[in-house]
Residue frames relative to the residue before (quaternion, step in Angstrom):
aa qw qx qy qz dx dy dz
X 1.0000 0.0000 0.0000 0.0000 0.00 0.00 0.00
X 0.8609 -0.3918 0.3095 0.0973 3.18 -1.26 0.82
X 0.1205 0.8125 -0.5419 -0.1780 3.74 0.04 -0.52
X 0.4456 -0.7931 0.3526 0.2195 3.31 -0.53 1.07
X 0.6787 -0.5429 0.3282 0.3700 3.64 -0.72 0.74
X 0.2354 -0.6794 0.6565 0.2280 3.65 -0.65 0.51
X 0.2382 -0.7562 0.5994 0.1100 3.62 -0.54 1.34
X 0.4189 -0.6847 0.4628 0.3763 3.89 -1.65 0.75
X 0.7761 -0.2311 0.3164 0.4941 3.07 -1.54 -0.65
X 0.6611 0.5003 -0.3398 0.4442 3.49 0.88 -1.45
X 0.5925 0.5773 -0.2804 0.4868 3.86 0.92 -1.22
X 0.5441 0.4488 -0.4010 0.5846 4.31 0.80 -0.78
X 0.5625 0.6719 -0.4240 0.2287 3.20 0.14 -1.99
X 0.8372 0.4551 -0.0128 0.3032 2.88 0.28 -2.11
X 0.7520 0.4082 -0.1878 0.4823 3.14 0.67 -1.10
X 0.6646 0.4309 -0.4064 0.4554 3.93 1.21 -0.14
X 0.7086 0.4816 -0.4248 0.2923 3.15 1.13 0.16
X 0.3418 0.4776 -0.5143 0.6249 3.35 1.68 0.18
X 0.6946 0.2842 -0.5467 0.3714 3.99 -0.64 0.31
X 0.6271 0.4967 -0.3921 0.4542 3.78 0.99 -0.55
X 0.6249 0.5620 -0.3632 0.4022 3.79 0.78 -0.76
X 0.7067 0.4043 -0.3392 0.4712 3.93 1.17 -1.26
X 0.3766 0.7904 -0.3773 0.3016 3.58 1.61 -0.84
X 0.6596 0.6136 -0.0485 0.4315 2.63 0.56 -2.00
X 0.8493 0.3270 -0.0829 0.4061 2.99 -0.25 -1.42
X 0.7500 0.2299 -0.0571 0.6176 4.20 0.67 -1.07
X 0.9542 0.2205 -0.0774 0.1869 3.51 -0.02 -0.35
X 0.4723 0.6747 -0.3890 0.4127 3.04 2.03 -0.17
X 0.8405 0.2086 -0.2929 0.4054 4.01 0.95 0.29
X 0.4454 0.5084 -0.5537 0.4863 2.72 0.69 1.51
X 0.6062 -0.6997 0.2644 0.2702 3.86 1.74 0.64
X 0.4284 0.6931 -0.4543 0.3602 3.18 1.92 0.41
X 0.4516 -0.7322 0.4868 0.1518 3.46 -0.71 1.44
X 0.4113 -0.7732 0.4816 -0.0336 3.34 -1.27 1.04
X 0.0320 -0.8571 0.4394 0.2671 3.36 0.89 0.51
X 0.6869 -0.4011 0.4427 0.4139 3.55 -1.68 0.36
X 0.2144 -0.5504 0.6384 0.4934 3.88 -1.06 -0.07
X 0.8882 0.2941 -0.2382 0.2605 3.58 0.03 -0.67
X 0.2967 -0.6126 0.5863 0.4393 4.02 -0.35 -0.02
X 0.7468 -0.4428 0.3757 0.3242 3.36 -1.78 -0.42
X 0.4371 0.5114 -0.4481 0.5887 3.49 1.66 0.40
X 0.6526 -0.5221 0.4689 0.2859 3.14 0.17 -0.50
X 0.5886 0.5627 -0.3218 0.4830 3.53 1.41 -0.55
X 0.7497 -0.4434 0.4333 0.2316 3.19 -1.74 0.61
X 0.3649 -0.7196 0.5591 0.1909 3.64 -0.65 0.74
X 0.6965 -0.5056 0.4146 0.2955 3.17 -1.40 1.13
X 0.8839 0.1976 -0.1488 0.3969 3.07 0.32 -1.41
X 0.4892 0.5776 -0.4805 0.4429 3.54 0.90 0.16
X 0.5440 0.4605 -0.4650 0.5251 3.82 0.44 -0.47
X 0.7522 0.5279 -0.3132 0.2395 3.11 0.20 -1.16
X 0.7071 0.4263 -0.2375 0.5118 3.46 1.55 -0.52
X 0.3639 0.5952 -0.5471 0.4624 3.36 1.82 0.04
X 0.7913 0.3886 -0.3577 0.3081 3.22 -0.23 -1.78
X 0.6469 0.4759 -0.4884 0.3413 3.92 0.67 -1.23
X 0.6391 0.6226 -0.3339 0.3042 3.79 0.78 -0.86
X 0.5372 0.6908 -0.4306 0.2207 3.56 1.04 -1.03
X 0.8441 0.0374 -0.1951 0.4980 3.23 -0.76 1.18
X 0.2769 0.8050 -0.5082 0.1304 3.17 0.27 1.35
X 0.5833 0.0268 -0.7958 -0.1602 2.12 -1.88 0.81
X 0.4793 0.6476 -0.3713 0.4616 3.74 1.61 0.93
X 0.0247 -0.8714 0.4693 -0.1407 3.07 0.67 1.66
X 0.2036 -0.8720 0.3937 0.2078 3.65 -1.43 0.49
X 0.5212 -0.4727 0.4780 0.5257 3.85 -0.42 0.15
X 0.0789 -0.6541 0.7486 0.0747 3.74 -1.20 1.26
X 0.4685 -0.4704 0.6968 0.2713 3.41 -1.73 -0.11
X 0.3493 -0.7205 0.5212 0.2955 3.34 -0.90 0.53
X 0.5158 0.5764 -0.4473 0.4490 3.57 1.31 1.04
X 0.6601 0.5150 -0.2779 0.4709 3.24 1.39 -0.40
X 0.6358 0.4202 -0.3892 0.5174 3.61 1.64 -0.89
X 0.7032 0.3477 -0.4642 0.4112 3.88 1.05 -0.05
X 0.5737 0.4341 -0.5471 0.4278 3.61 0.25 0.35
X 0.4404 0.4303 -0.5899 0.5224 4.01 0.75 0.10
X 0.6994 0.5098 -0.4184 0.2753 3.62 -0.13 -1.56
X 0.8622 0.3973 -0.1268 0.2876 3.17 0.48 -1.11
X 0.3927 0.4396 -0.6137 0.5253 3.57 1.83 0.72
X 0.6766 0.3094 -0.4768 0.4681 4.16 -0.01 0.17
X 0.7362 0.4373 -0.1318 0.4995 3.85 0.80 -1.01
X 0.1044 0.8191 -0.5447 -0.1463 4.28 1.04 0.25
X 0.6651 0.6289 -0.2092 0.3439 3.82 0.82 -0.41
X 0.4279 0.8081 -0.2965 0.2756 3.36 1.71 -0.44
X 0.0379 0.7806 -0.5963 -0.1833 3.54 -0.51 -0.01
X 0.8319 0.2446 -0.0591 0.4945 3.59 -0.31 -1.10
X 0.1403 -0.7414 0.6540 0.0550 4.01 0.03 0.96
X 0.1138 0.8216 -0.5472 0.1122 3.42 -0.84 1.03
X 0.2751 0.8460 -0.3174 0.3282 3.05 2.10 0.64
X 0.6690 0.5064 -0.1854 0.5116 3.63 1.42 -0.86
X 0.5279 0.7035 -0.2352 0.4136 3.51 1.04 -0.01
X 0.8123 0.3559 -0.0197 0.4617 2.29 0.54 -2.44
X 0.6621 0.4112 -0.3223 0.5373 3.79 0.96 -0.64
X 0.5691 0.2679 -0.6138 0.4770 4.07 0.54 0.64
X 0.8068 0.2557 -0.3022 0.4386 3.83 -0.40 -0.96
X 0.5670 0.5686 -0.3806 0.4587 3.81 0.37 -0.06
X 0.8516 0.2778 0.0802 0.4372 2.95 -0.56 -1.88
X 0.3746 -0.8045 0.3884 0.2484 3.95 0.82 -0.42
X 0.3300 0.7365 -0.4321 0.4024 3.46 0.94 0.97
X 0.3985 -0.7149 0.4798 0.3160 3.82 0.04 1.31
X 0.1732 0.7703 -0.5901 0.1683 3.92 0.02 0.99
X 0.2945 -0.7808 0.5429 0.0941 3.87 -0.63 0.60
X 0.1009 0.7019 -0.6891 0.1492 3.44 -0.94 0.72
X 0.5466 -0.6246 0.5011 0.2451 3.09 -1.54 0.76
X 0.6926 0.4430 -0.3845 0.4198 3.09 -1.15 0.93
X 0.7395 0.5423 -0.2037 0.3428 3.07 1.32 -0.81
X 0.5918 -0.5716 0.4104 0.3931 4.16 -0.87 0.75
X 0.4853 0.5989 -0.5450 0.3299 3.56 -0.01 2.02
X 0.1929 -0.7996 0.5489 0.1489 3.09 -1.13 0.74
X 0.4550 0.6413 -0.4955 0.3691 3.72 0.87 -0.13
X 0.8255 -0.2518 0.0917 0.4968 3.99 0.12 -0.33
X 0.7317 -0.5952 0.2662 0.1987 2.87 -1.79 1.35
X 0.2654 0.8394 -0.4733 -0.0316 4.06 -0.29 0.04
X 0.3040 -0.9018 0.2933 0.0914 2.93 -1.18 0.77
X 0.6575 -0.4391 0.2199 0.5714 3.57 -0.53 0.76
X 0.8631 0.3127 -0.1342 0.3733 3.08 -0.90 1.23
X 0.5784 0.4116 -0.1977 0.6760 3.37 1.94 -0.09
X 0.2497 -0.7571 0.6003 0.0639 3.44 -1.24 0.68
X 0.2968 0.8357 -0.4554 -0.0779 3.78 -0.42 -0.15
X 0.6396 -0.5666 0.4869 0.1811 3.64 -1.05 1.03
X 0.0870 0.8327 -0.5461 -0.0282 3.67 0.43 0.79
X 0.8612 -0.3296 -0.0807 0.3784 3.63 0.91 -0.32
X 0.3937 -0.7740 0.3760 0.3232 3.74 -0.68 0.02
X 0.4888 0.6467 -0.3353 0.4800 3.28 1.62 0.16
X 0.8308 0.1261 -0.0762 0.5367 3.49 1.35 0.02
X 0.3541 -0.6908 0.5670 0.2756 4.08 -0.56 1.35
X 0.9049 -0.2556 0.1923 0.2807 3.19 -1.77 0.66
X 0.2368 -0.7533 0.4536 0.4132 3.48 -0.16 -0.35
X 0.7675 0.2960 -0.3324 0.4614 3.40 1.23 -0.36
X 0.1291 0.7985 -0.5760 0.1180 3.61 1.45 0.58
X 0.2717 -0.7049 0.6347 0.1628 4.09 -0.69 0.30
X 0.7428 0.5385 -0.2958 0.2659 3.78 1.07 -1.10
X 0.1332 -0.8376 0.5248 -0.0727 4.23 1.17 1.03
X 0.3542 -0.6255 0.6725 0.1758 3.24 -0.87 0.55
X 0.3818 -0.6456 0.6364 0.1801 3.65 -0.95 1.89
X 0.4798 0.6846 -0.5305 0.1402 4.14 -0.92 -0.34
X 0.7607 0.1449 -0.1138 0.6224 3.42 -1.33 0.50
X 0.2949 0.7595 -0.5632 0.1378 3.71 0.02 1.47
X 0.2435 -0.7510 0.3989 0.4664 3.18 1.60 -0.56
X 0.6741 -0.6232 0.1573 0.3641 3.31 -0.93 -0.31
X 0.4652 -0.8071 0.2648 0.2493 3.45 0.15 1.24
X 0.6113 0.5330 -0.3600 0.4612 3.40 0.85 0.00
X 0.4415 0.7165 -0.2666 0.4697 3.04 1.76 -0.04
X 0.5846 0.6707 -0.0985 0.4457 2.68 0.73 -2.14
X 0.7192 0.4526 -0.2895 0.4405 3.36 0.21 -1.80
X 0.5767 0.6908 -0.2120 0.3810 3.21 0.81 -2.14
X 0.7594 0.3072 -0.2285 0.5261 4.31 0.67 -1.01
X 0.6103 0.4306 -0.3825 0.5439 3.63 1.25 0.54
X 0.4182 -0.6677 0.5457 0.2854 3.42 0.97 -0.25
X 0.6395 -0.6233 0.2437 0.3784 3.53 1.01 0.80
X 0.4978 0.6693 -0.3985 0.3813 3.82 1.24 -0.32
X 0.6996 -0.3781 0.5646 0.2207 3.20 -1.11 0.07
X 0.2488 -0.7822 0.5616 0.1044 4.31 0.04 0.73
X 0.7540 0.3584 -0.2227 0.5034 3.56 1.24 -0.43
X 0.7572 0.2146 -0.1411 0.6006 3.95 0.82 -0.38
X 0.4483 -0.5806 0.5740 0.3640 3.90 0.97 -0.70
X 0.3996 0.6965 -0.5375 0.2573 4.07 0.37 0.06
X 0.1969 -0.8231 0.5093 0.1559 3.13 -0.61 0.41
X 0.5598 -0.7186 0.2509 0.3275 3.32 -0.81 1.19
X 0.8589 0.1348 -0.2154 0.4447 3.78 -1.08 0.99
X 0.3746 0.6458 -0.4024 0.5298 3.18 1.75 0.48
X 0.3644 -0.6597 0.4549 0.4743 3.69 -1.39 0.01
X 0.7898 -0.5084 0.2666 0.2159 3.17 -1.51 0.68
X 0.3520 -0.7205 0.4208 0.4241 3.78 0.04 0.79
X 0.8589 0.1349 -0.2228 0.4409 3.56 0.37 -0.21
X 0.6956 0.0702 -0.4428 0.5613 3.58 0.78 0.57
X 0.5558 -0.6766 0.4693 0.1141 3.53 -0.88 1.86
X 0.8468 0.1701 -0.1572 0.4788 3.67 0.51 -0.80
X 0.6200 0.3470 -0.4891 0.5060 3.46 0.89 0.66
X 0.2717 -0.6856 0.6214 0.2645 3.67 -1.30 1.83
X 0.8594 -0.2257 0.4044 0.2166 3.00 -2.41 1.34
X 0.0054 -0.7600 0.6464 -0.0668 4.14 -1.24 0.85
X 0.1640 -0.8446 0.4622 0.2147 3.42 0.60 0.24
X 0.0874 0.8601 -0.5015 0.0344 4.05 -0.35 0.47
X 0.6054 -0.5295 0.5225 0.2833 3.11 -1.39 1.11
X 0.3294 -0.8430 0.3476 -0.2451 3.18 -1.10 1.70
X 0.0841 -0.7901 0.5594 0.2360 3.80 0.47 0.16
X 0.4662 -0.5262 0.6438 0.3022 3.60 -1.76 0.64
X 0.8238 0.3406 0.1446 0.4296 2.75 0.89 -1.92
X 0.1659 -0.8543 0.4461 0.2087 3.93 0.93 0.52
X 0.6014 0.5523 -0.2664 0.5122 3.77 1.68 -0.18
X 0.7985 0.1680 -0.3023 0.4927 3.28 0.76 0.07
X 0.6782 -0.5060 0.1856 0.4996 3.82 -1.19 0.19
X 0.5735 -0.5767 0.4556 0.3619 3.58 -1.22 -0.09
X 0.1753 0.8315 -0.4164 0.3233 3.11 0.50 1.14
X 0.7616 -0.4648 0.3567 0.2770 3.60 -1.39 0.53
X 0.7119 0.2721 -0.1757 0.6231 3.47 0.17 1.49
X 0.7572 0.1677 -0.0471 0.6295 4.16 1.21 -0.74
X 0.5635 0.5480 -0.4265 0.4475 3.13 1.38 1.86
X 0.0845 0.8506 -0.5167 -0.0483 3.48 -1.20 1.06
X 0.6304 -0.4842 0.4183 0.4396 3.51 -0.72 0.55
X 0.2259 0.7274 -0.6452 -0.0604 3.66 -1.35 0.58
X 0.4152 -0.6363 0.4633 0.4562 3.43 -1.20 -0.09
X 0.5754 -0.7056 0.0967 0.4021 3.03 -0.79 -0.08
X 0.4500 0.5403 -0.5391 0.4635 3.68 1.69 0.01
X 0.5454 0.4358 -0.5978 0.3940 4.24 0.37 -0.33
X 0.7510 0.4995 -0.2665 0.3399 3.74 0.32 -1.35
X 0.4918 0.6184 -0.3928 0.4706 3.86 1.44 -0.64
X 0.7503 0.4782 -0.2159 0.4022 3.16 0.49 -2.37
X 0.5290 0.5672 -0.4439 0.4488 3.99 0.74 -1.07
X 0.0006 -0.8302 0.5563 -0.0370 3.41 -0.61 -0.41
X 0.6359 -0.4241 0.4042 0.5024 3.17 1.55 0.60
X 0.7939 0.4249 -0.4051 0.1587 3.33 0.24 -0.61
X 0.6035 0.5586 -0.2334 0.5189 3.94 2.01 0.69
X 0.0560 0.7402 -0.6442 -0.1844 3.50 -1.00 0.41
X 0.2812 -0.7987 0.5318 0.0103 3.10 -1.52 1.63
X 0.3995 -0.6633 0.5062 0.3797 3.41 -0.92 0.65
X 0.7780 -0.3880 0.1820 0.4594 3.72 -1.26 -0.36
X 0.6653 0.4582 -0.3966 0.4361 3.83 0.79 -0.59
X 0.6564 -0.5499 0.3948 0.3330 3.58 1.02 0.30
X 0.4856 0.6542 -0.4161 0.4037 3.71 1.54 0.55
X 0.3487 -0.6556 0.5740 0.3451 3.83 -0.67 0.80
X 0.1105 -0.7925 0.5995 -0.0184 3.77 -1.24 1.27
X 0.7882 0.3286 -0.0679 0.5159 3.61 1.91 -0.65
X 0.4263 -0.4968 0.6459 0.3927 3.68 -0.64 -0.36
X 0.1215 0.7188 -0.6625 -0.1719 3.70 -1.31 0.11
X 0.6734 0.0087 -0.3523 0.6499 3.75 1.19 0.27
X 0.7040 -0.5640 0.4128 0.1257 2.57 -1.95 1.15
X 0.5520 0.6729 -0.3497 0.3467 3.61 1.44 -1.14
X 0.4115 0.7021 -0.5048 0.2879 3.99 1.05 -1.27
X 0.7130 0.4106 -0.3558 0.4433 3.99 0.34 -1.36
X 0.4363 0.5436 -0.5714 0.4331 3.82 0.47 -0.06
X 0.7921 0.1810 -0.1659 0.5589 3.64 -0.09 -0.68
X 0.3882 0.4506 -0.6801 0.4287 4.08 -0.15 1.01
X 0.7167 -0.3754 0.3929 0.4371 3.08 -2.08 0.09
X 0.6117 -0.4822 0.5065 0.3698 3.22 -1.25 -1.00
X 0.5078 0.4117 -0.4820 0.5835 3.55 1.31 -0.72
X 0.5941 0.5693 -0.4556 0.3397 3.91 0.12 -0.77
X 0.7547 0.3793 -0.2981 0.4446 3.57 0.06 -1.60
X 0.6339 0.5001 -0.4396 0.3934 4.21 1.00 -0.67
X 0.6744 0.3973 -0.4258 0.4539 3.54 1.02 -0.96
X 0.5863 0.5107 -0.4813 0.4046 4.30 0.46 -0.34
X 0.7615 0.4384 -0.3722 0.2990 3.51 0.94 -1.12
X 0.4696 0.6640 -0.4358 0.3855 3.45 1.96 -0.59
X 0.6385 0.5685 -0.3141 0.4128 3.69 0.74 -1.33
X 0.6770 0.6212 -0.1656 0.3583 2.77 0.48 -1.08
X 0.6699 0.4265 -0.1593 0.5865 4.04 1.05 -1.43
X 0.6101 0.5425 -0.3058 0.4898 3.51 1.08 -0.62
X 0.6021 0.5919 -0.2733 0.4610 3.73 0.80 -1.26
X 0.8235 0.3144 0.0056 0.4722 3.23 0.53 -1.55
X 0.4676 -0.7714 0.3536 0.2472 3.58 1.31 0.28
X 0.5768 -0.6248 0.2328 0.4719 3.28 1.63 0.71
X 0.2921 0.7852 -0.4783 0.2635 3.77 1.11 0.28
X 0.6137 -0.5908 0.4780 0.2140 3.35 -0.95 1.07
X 0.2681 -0.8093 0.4715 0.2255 3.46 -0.10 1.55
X 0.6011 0.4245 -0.3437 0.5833 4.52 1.25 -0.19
X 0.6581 0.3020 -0.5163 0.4574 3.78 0.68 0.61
X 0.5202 0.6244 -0.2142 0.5419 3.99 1.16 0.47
X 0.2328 -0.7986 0.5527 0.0517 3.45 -0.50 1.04
């Protein structure tokens, strides 16, 4: 294998500011964290390199091994051992990073490979939204009549379907893609808001109207997943979903 290129300052320079520009631009409100390039020594951050190297040649990005992003790490880092930088900035930090094992259907990776699929969009199961512009939640609550928008519970009441646990009411996404914000809020309790997982977008009475992860068809029948994949090949004119960003 290869050893990967040890990139300069001018080569960092560059390439962190094409992560600050998509930052900026796609992802800074949806709370996906930016790491520092430098720490207070002055040295490169762990996890910034790490999104240099996954980024290189965007928006023509490549499956790394997580041997190849730790032998980069470790011409700036010579002590490293375990690199857990590529991980932690998709399901953590909110950076659309792939890894095997994980709940994705957009491209294939393998155990042990990492890849940067895009910067134009945060994780899908990223959890870390930016709260802001909520209005005033007691309000909020107040235009539901206190209940729950997904089951009807009412708040501090017991739960219509679990009897001995009382009603929590919780800030809510319509829309689990965009920020939690004034206008793409609804009241849940908290076993609706636990059990959701992101994995619905709801309109305002608390009715599911969208998909918001794609993974849900993994576990439908089969007549189901042929009739989505039929829609679906039709929509797209049969186009090879791995020649398609």
């Amino acid at each position: 294998m290869k050893k990967p290129k040890k990139l300069n300052k001018q080569e960092i320079k560059k390439a962190y500011e094409l992560l600050s520009n998509y930052y900026e631009k796609f992802l800074k409100d949806y709370g996906v964290q930016l790491p520092k390039l430098k720490n207070a020594k002055g040295k490169y951050t762990k996890d910034a390199l790490a999104l240099i190297f996954l980024s290189q040649n965007y928006p023509k990005t490549k499956k790394v091994t997580k041997t190849e992003l730790t032998q980069f790490i470790r011409q700036y880092y010579p002590d490293v051992n375990d690199v857990q930088q590529a991980r932690h900035l998709g399901a953590q930090k909110g950076w659309y990073i792939l890894a095997a094992g994980r709940d994705n259907v957009v491209a294939k990776v393998k155990q042990g490979e990492y890849f940067l699929y895009s910067l134009e969009e945060p994780y899908p199961q990223h959890h870390g939204h930016r709260i802001s512009d909520t209005k005033d939640w007691e309000q909020i609550k107040k235009e539901y009549n206190y209940r729950c928008a997904t089951c009807g519970s009412k708040e501090n009441k017991p739960n219509l379907h679990w009897p001995v646990t009382i009603t929590k009411l919780q800030k809510s996404h319509m829309n689990p893609l965009k920020p939690l914000k004034m206008g793409n809020i609804i009241p849940q309790c908290q076993k609706c808001n636990r059990g959701d997982k992101n994995r619905w977008v709801y309109d305002e009475r608390g009715r599911v109207i969208k998909l918001a992860k794609p993974g849900i068809i993994r576990g439908c029948d089969e007549k189901i997943k042929w009739s989505v994949y039929r829609i679906l090949y039709n929509e797209f004119n049969g186009v090879n979903p791995n020649d398609k960003k």
